[in-house]
C-alpha positions, 0 to 999 in steps of 0.5 A: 523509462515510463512510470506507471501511476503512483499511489500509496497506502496505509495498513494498520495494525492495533496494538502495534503487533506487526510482525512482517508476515504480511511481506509474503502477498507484496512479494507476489506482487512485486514478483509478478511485476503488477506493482514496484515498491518504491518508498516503504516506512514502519510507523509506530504509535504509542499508547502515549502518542510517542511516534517512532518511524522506520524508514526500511531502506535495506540497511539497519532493518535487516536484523529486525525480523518483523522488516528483513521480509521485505528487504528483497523488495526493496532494491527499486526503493527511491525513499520519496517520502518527505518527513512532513509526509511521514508525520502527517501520517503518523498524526492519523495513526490512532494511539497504540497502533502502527502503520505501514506505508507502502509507496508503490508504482502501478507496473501493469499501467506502464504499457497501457501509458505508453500506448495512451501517450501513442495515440495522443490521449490521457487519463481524465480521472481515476478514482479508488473506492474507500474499503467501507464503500467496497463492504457495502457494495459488496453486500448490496451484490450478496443480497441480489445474488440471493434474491435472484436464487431464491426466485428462480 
């Protein structure tokens, strides 16, 4: 089996108001094979720095209703967070806040390094812009777009 890249990432949520909804978009996802969760962990951040982690592995937190959303995605979980992995980040959750962390693997690269691996090539670098650098080029395109209204 080829493995597409893996990455993952960390949603946060002020307050510690998760509720879930937010499983309805990875479902789309998941469903049209672009990505495949592979580890998925709730963690919460208290007002006092408390920490409580959540691994969702389709068992316990079913009953919950803000992670029984995600339990029809899960049946390709592999959990290949350590505990280190997860205190690391629950260490940059600010207080009184929460996290989900979503271990995913890219699907729609699987064939494309199955052909890479035919024609005796490799991937040299892959970079992922940070959020802020993507609102800032953003509004750099807004702004040209505009300029270049306004003078035609």
């Amino acid at each position: 089996m080829t493995l597409g890249p893996l990455e993952y990432i960390v949603i946060g949520f002020d307050g510690n108001n998760f509720d879930g909804s937010i499983a309805r978009e990875i479902e789309k996802v998941v469903d049209k094979k672009i990505i495949r969760l592979v580890d998925v962990v709730f963690i919460e951040r208290g007002a006092d720095g408390a920490t409580t982690i959540v691994e969702l592995d389709n068992k316990d937190d079913r009953d919950d209703p803000r992670f029984a959303s995600f339990a029809p995605l899960l049946t390709d979980k592999a959990g290949l967070f350590t505990p280190e992995d997860l205190l690391e980040i629950a260490d940059s959750l600010p207080p009184d806040a929460s996290g989900l962390v979503l271990l995913f693997e890219h699907r729609w690269a699987e064939d494309l390094n199955d052909a890479l691996a035919a024609a005796n090539g490799f991937l040299v670098d892959r970079v992922v812009f940070p959020p802020a650098v993507l609102a800032e080029l953003s509004a750099e395109l807004e702004a040209a777009v505009a300029a270049a209204s306004a003078s035609a």
